[in-house]
N, C-alpha and C positions, 0 to 999 in steps of 0.2 A: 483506406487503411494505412496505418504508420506505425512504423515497426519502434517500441521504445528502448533504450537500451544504456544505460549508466553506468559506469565504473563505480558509484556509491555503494553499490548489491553485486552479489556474485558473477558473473559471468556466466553465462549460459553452460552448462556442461556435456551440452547435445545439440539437435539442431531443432531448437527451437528461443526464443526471443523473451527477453523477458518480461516483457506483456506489447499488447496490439491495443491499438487507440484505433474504434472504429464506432464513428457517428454520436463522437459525444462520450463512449465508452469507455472505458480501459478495463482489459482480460489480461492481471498479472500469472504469470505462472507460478508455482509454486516454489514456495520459498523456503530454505532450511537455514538454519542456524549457522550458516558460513561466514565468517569475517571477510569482509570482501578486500582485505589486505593481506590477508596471512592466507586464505584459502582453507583455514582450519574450521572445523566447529569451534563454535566457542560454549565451552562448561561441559559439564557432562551430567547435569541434571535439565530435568525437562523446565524448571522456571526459566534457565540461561538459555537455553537453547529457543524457547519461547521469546525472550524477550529479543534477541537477535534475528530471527525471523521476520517479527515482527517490524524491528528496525529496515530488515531488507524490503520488504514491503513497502514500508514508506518510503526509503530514497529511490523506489520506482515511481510511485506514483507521483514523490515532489519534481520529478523529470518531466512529467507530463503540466505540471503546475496544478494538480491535484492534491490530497493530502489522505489518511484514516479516516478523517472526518468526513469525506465523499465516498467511504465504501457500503454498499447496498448489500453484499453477500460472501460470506468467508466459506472456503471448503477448507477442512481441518483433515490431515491424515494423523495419527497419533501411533506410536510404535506398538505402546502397551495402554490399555486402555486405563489401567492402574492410574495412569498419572495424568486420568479425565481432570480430577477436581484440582491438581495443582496447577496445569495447564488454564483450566478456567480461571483463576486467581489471578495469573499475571494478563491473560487475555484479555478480560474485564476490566482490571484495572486501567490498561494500556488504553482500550477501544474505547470508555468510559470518557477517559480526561481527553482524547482525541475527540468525540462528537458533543461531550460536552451534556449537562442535565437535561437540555430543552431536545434531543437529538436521539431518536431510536436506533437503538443498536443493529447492526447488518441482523440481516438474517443469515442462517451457520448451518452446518451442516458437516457431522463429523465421524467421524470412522479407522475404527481401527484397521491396521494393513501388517504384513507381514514382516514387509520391512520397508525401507527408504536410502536414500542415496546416502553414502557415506557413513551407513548406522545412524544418520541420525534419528532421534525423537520428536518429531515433528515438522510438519510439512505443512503452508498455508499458503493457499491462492484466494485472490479476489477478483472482484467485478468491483469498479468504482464510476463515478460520475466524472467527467472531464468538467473541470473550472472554467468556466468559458466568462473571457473578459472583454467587456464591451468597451469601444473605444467612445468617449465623451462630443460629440458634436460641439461642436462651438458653434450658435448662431452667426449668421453672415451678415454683415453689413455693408455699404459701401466702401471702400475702401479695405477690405480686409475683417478681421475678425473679434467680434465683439470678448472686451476683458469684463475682469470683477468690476475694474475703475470705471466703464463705462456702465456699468447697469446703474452704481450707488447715484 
């Protein structure tokens, strides 16, 4: 297990990480609408605070060398459930142009709660896939290692 941790996204505000890379995985915690400069929310409607979340998400997962594009399942906490369909407007849009036409969307799962840290309006954690990059073998020959100019 490896603990991930960026100064890109908020800082943890308790004792827990904000997200674990184990076997290929990544389990982000949840994520709210904090500028991870200012420490504030940022807006105070649910599209900004959405779309800011969603930002912190990402700069965890590009920590890991992952991206939106590798998340398999979002849990959504939502303040007021009012602001289900605005909520989904900038989420789609976001998740959308991150996986791209040819790419199914995470599976989601969402729920209203009482409240959340800091008043905010909305809360998102993921599960994503780790980017795993393979390093290229160069064939061996004698002396050392075969180039493009020796194959032509």
């Amino acid at each position: 297990m490896n603990r991930i941790n960026t100064k890109e996204a908020p800082l943890p505000i308790g004792p827990y990480s904000q997200a674990i890379e184990a076997g290929g995985v990544i389990y982000c915690s949840g994520a709210i609408g904090v500028d991870p400069t200012t420490s504030a929310l940022v807006g105070v409607t649910i599209e900004e605070q959405t779309q800011q979340a969603l930002k912190n998400v990402q700069a965890v997962l590009q920590e890991t060398g992952s991206s939106l594009k590798n998340v398999v399942k979002t849990t959504v906490l939502l303040r007021d459930m009012q602001d289900f369909a605005a909520f989904n407007a900038v989420y789609g849009r976001i998740m959308g142009e991150a996986k791209g036409e040819d790419s199914p969307l995470p599976a989601r799962t969402t729920y209203a709660v009482a409240g959340l840290p800091m008043n905010a309006l909305v809360e998102i954690d993921c599960v994503a896939l780790q980017v795993i990059r393979h390093k290229v073998k160069q064939p061996k020959i004698a002396g050392g290692t075969m180039s493009a100019s020796t194959i032509a």
